[in-house]
C-alpha positions in Angstrom: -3.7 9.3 19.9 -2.4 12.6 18.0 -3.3 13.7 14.3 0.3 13.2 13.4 0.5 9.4 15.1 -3.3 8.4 13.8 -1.8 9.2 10.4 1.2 7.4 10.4 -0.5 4.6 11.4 -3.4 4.6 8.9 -0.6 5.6 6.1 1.3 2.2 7.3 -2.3 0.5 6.6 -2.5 1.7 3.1 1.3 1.2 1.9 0.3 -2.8 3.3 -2.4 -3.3 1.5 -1.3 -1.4 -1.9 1.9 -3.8 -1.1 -0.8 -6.8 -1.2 -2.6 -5.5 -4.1 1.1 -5.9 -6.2 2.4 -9.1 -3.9 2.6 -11.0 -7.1 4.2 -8.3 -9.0 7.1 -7.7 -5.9 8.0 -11.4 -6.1 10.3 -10.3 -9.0 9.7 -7.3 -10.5 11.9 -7.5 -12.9 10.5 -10.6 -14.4 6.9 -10.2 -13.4 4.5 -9.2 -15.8 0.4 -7.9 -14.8 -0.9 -9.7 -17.3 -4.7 -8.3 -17.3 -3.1 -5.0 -18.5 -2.4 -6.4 -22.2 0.7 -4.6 -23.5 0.4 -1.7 -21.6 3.0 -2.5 -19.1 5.8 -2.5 -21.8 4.4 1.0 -22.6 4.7 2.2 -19.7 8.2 0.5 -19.0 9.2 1.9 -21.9 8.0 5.4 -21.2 10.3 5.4 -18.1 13.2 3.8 -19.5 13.4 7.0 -22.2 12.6 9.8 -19.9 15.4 8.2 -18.2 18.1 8.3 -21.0 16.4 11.5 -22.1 17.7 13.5 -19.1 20.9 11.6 -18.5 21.8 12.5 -22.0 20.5 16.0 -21.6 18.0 15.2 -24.6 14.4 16.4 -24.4 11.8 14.7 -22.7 9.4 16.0 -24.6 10.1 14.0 -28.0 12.0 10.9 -29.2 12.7 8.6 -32.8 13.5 5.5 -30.5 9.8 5.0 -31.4 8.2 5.2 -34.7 10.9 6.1 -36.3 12.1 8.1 -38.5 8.9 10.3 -37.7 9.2 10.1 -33.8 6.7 10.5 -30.8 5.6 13.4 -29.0 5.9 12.0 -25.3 4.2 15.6 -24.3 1.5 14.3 -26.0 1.5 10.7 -24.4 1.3 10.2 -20.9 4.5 9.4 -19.7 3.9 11.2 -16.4 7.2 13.6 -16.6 6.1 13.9 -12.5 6.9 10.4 -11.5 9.3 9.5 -14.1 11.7 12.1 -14.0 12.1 12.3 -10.5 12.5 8.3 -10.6 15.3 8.5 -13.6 17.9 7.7 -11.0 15.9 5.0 -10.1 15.4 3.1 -13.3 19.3 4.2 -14.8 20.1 2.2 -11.3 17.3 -0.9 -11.6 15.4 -0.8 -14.8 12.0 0.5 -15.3 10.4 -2.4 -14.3 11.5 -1.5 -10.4 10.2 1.8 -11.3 7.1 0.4 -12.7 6.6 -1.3 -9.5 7.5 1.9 -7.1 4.9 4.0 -9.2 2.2 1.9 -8.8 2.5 0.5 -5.3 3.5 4.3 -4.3 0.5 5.8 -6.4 -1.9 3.8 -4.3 -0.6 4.5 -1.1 0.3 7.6 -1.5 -2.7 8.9 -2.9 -5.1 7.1 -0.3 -2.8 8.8 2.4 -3.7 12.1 1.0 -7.8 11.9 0.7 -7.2 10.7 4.1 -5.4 14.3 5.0 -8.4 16.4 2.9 -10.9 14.2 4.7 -9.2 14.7 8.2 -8.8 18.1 7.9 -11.7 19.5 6.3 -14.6 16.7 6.6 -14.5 14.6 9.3 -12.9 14.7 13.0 -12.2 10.9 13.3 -9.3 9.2 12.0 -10.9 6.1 11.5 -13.8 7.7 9.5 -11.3 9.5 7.3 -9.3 6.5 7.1 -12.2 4.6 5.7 -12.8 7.5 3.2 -9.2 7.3 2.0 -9.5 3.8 1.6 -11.9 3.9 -1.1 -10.5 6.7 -2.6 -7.9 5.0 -3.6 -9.1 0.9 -3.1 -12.1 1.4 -4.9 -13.1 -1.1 -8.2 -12.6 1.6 -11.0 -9.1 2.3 -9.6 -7.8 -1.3 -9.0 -8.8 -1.7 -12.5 -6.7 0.9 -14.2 -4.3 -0.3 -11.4 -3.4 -3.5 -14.1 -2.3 -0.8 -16.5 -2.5 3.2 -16.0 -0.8 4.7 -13.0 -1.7 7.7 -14.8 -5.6 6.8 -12.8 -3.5 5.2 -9.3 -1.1 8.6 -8.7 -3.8 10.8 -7.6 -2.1 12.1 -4.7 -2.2 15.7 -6.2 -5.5 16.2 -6.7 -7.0 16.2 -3.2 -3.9 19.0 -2.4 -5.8 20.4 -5.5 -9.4 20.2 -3.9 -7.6 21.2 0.1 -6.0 24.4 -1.9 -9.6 25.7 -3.3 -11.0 24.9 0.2 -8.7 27.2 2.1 -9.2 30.1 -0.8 -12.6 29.4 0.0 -12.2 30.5 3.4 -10.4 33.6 3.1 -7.0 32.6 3.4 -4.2 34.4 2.0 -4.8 34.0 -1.9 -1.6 35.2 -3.6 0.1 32.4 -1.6 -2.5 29.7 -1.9 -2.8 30.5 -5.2 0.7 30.5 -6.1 0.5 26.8 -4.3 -2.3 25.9 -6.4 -1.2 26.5 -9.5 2.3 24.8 -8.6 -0.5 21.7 -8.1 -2.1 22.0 -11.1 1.1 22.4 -12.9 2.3 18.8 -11.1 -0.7 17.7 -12.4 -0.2 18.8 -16.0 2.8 16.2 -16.0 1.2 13.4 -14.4 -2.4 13.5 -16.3 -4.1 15.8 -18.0 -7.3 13.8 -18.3 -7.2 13.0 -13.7 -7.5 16.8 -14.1 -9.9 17.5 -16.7 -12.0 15.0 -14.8 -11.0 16.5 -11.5 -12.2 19.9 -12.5 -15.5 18.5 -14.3 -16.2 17.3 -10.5 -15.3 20.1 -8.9 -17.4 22.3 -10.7 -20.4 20.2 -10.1 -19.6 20.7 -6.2 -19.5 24.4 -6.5 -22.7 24.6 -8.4 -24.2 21.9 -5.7 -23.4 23.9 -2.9 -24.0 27.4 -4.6 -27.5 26.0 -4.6 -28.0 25.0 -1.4 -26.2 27.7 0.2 -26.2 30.9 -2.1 -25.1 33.4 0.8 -22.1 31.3 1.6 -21.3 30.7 -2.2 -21.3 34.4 -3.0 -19.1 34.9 0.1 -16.2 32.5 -1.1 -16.5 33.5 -4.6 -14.2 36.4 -4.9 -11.2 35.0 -3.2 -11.9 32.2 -5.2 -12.1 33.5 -8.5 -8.7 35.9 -7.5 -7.0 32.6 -6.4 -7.7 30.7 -9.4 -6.2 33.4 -11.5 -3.1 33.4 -9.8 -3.0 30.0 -10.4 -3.5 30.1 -14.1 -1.0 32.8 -14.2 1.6 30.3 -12.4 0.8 27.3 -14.1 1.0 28.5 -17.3 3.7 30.5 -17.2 5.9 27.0 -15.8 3.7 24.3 -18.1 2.8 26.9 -21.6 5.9 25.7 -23.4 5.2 22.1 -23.0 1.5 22.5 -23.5 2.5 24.2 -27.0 4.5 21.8 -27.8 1.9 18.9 -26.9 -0.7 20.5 -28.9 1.2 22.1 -31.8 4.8 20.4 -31.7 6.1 17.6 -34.1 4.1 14.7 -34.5 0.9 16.6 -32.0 -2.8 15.8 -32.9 -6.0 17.4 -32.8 -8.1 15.0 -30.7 -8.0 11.6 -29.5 -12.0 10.1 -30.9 -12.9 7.1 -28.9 -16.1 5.2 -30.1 -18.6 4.8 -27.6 -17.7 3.7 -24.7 -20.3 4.2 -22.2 -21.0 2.0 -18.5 -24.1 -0.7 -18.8 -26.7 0.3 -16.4 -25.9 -2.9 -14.7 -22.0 -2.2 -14.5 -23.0 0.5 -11.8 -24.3 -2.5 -9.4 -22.4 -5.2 -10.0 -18.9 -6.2 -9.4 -15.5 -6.0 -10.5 -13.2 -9.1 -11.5 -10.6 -8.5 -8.9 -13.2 -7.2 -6.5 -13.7 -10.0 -3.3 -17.3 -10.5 -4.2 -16.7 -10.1 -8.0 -16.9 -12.5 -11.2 -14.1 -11.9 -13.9 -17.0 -13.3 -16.5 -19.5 -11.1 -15.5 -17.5 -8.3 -15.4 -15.9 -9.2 -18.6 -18.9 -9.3 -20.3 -19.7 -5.3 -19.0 -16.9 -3.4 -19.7 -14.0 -2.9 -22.7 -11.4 -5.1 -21.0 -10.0 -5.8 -17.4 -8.3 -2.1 -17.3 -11.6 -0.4 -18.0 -14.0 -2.1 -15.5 -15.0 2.1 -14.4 -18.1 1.2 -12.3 -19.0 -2.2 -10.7 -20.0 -0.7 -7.4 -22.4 -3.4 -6.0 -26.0 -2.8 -5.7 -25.9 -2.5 -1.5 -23.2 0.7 -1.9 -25.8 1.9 -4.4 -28.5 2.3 -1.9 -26.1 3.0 1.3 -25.2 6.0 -0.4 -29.0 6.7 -1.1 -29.5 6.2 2.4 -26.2 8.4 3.5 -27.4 11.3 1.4 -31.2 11.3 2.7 -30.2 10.9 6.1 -27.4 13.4 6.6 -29.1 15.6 3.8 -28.8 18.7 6.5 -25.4 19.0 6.6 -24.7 21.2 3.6 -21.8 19.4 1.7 -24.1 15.8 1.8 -26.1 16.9 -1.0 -23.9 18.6 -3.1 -21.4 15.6 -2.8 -24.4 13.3 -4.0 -25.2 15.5 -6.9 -21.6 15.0 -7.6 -22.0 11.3 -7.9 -25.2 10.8 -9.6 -24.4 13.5 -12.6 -21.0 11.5 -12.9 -22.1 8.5 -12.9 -24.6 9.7 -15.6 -22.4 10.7 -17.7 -20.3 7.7 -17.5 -23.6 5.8 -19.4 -22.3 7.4 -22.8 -24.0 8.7 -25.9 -27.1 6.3 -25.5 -28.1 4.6 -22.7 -27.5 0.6 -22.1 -29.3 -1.9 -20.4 -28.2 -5.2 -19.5 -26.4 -4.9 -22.8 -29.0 -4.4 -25.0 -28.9 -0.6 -26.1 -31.7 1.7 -25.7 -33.2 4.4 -27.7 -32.3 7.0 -24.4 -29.6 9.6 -25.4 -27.2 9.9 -22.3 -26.1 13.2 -21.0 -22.8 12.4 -22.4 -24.0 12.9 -26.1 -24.3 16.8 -25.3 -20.8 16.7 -23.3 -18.8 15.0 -26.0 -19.4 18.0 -27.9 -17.1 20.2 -25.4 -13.6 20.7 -26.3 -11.2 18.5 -24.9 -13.7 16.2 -23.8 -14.1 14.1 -27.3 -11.1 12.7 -26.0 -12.1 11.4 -22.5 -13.3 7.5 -22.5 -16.6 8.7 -21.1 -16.7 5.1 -19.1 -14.2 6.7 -16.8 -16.4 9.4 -15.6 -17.1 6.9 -12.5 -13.5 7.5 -11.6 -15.1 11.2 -10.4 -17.7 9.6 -8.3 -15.3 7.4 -6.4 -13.9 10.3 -4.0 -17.5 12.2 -3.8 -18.4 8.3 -2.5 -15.5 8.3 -0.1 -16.3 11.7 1.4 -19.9 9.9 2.2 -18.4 7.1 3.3 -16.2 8.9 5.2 -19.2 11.3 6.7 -21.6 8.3 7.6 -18.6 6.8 9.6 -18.1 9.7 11.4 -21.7 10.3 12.8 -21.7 6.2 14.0 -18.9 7.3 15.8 -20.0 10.1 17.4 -23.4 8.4 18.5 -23.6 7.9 22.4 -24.0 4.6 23.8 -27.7 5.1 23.6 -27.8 5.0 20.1 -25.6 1.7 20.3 -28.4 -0.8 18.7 -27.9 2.3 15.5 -24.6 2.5 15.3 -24.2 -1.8 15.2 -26.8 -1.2 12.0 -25.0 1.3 10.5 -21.6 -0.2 11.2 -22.9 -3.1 9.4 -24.3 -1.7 6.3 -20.9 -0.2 6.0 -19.4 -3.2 6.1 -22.2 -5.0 4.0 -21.4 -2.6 1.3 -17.7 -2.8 1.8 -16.4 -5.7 2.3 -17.4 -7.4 -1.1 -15.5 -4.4 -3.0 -12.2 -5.4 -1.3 -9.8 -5.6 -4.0 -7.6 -9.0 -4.5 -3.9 -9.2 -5.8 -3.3 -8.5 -9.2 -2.6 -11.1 -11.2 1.3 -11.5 -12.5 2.9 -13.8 -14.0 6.4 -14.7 -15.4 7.2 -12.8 -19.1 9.5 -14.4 -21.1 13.3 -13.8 -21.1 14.8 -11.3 -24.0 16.9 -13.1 -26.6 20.3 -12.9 -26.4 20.8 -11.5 -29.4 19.9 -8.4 -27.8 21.2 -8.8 -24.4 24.3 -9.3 -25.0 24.9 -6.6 -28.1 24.8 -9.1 -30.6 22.4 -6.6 -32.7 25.6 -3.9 -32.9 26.7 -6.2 -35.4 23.8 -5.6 -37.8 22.3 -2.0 -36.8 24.2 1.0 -37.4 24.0 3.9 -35.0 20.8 5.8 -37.2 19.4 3.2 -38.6 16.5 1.1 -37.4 16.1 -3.0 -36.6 12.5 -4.0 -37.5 11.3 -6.2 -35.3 8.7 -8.6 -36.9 6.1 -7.8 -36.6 7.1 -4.2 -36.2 5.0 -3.3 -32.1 2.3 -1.9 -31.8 -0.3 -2.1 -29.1 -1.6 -5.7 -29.9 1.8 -6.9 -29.8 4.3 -4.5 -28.0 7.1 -6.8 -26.8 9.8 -5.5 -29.0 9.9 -2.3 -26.9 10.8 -4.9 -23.8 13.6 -5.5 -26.4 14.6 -2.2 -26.9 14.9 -1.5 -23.5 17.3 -4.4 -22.7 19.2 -3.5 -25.6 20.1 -0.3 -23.8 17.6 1.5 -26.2 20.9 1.3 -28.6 18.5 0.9 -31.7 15.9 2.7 -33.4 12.2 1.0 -34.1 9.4 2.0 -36.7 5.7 2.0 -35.7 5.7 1.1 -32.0 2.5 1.6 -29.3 2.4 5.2 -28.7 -0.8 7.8 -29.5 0.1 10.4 -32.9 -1.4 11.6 -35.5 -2.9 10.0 -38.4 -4.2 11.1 -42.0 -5.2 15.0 -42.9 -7.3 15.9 -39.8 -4.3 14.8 -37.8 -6.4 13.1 -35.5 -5.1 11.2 -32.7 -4.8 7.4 -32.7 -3.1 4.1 -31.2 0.4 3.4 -33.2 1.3 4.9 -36.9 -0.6 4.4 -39.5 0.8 0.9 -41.0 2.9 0.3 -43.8 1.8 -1.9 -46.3 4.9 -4.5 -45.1 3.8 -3.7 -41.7 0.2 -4.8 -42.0 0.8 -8.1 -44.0 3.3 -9.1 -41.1 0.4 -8.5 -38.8 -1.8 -10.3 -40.3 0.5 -13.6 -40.3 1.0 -12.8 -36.4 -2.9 -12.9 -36.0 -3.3 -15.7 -38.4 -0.9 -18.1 -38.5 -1.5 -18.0 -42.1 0.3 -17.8 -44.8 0.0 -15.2 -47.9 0.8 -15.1 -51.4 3.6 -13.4 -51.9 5.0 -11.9 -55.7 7.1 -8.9 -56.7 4.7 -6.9 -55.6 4.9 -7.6 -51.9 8.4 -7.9 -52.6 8.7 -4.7 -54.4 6.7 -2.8 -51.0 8.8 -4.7 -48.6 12.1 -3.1 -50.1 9.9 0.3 -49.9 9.2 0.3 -46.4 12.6 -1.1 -45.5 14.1 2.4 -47.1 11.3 4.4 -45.5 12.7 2.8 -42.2 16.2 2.9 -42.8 16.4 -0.3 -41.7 19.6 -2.5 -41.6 18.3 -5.8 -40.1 14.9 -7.2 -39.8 14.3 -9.7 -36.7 12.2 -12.5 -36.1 12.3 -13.7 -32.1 10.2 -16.7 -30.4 6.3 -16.4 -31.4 3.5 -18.7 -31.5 3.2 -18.2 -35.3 7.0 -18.4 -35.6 7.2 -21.1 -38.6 4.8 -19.2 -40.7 6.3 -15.9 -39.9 9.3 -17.2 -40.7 8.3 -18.7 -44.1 6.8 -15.6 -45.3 9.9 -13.0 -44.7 12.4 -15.9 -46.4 9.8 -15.7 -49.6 10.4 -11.4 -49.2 14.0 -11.3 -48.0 15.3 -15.1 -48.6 17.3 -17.0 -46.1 18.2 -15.7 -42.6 21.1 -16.2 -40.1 19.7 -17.4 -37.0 21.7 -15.1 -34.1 21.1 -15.2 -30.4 18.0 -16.6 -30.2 16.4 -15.0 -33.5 16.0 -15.1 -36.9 18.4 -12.1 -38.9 17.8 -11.1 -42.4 20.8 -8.2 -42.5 19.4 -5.4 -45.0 
């Protein structure tokens, strides 16, 4: 079989089984809703939907008021993944953003495990099927089918191994002004599909180089001019096409200083045990490890643990092995946060990570995530170990059955199920249909109650089926908040805002005098509001009796409650 055929046929292999990682979410896109990402799905949607109308309308994509308005969003400074989304525009002005949604994700899984197969094939390993197994963790592994529930920001990594395949061939002397003019094209596609795949990416990387600088100085030295010259043609490019949206991400309206995360470190355990979605996994004990189902960033199982012990003492001669397991070990280190838990107790150990949080940029990585980096280093192991069972003669048969099946022992119980989907529920008429043009005014805002944000983000689903004819205030985006400008989740509430919130969490409801009236009317003219709208919710009654004791009796319209302002 040729290169060309083997990878069309492994390629085919991926796009099935990314297709039966979303088979629940294909049975209707438009309807189906992954329902272990929280609200993060209408984020996303929502992030599509405006870069859309952004570029049909020939508006920025860089900023918008659909969102918190009247201050607005800086999408620069959001991941809306200009690289996917713009490209896709046609595709969600022709069949909504939750097709594109779909497309993205199923694509990003795919596609990116076809291209760690095509670094692997070309540059590590001489068998297709060992590079196809590589690939397949890549891009299968727990970590990823985690974020896979909410971030294709962490599922499109197709660029970054073109990244790594780029500073292999300036490593070898090839022709650096054009491979790094191609690189820094790369990192600039990066820029505007994740900034933090490539902070991570190049946090990796340079624990490779200084790996393999170590074990082989002569060779290090040798690659490092055309290396260096490379890379500065590529920070030439790259900034040159992504400097104006860079300055506007970290200086333009509504920009921030730093996103700060508490800590957010892996349990010692989560390194060894298993992922929810994971074949061999419990959502319970998984649960009880990490933030939430999105950020389950380890859960490797304990017999991939000591396979890849095993890979790296074995094949410990052949000079990438090592550095590759350095690679894994410091990131996986780091991923244990500021102090060190175990079992969920913490410790009194300081982690690595308590030094590297004080870097710039990095206060604003989830340091959890830092297992994402040792998921290709693992592949390329994986990938390595296949290849010498493969090339073993038939005398060493009785080895390669054992090490075939340690592969498969550590494997097979990582084997990620569907994600879960289920059915959302339908808009209200009253904005599918355009009732709402009868109470909004084209500048002016509807406030949604309670006004989104990212416990509760459904009226952006609103939004969008309205055509994104209206403006909202607050909304689930990241911006700045108080004098430091740092970076946080939604706007800083208004006092109207948070009382609403706290009937949505409660069911309960509050006193309410001329003072709360008194702030309501505040916050309405900070909004510019001209209707407030109260759609189907658990808590609707109490909801319902609060805003008639601040705004007095509603019309109900379409499937809502209207109180016209």
């Amino acid at each position: 079989m040729t290169r060309r055929r083997a990878g069309l046929v492994v390629a085919c292999v991926y796009l099935a089984l990314a297709v039966f990682v979303y088979v629940h979410l294909w049975a209707d896109p438009s309807r189906r809703y992954l329902v272990d990402g929280g609200q993060d799905q209408h984020q996303w949607e929502w992030f599509f939907a405006v870069t859309a109308r952004n570029l049909a309308s020939w508006d920025s994509p860089l900023f918008t008021t659909l969102q918190n308005y009247p201050l607005g969003v800086n999408l620069m400074a959001n991941t809306v993944m200009l690289g996917v989304s713009a490209p896709l525009a046609p595709v969600t002005l022709a069949f909504g953003p939750s097709a594109t949604w779909a497309i993205v994700l199923t694509g990003g899984l795919a596609g990116s495990a076809a291209a760690w197969y095509r670094l692997l094939s070309r540059h590590v390993v001489s068998s297709p099927v060992a590079a196809g197994v590589g690939g397949a963790f890549c891009a299968f592994a727990p970590p990823i089918i985690s974020h896979a529930n909410a971030h294709p920001n962490f599922v499109v990594l197709f660029a970054i191994p073109l990244i790594i395949g780029r500073f292999l061939l300036l490593a070898r002397h090839r022709r650096v002004w054009r491979d790094g003019t191609v690189l820094g094209l790369l990192v600039t596609y990066q820029i505007f599909l994740g900034e933090e795949v490539l902070l991570l990416a190049a946090a990796g990387l340079a624990v490779l180089a200084a790996g393999y600088a170590a074990a082989r100085p002569d060779a290090a030295l040798a690659a490092l001019r055309p290396l260096v010259a490379g890379t500065a043609v590529a920070a030439v490019v790259s900034l040159t096409l992504s400097g104006p949206a860079l300055w506007f991400q970290f200086a333009g309206a509504q920009s921030y200083a730093s996103l700060i995360h508490g800590p957010a470190g892996n349990d010692v355990q989560a390194l060894v045990s298993y992922a929810g979605r994971s074949l061999a996994g419990d959502a319970g004990v998984a649960a009880a490890l990490s933030l939430n189902p999105t950020e389950q960033n380890a859960f490797f199982g304990w017999p991939l643990a000591v396979l890849v012990a095993g890979v790296a003492v074995w094949l410990r001669r052949i000079p990438v092995v090592l550095p590759l397991t350095l690679v894994v070990v410091v990131s996986a280190a780091l991923s244990l946060g500021p102090e060190i838990t175990f079992y969920g107790e913490k410790s009194s150990y300081l982690g690595p990570w308590w030094w590297m949080s004080q870097l710039p940029l990095f206060e604003s990585v989830l340091e959890s995530r830092f297992t994402l980096v040792c998921v290709p280093a693992v592949g390329a192991l994986l990938a390595i170990a296949a290849d010498r069972v493969l090339e073993m003669s038939w005398r060493g048969a009785p080895a390669r059955v054992l090490l075939g099946l340690a592969l498969a022992e550590a494997l097979l119980p990582l084997a990620p199920k569907p994600l879960v989907a289920a059915d959302r529920p339908d808009t209200p008429a009253f904005f599918t249909t355009g009732m709402w043009r009868s109470y909004v005014r084209p500048g002016r805002s509807l406030v949604p109650v309670p006004p989104p944000d990212a416990a509760d983000a459904t009226a952006l689903r609103w939004q969008i089926d309205a055509g994104l004819g209206f403006l909202l205030p607050e909304g689930y985006f990241v911006g700045p908040v108080g004098p430091d400008r740092q970076g946080a989740y939604g706007a800083p509430p208004r006092p109207t805002a948070s009382l609403l919130r706290d009937v949505r969490d409660s069911g309960e409801i509050p006193a309410i005098g001329p003072a709360e009236q008194a702030g309501m009317r505040t916050d309405l003219a900070y909004w510019r509001a001209d209707a407030v709208v109260l759609g189907p919710h658990e808590h609707q009654d109490a909801l319902l009796r609060t805003l008639t004791t601040l705004l007095g009796q509603p019309r109900f319209v379409g499937g809502v409650w209207v109180w016209d302002v």
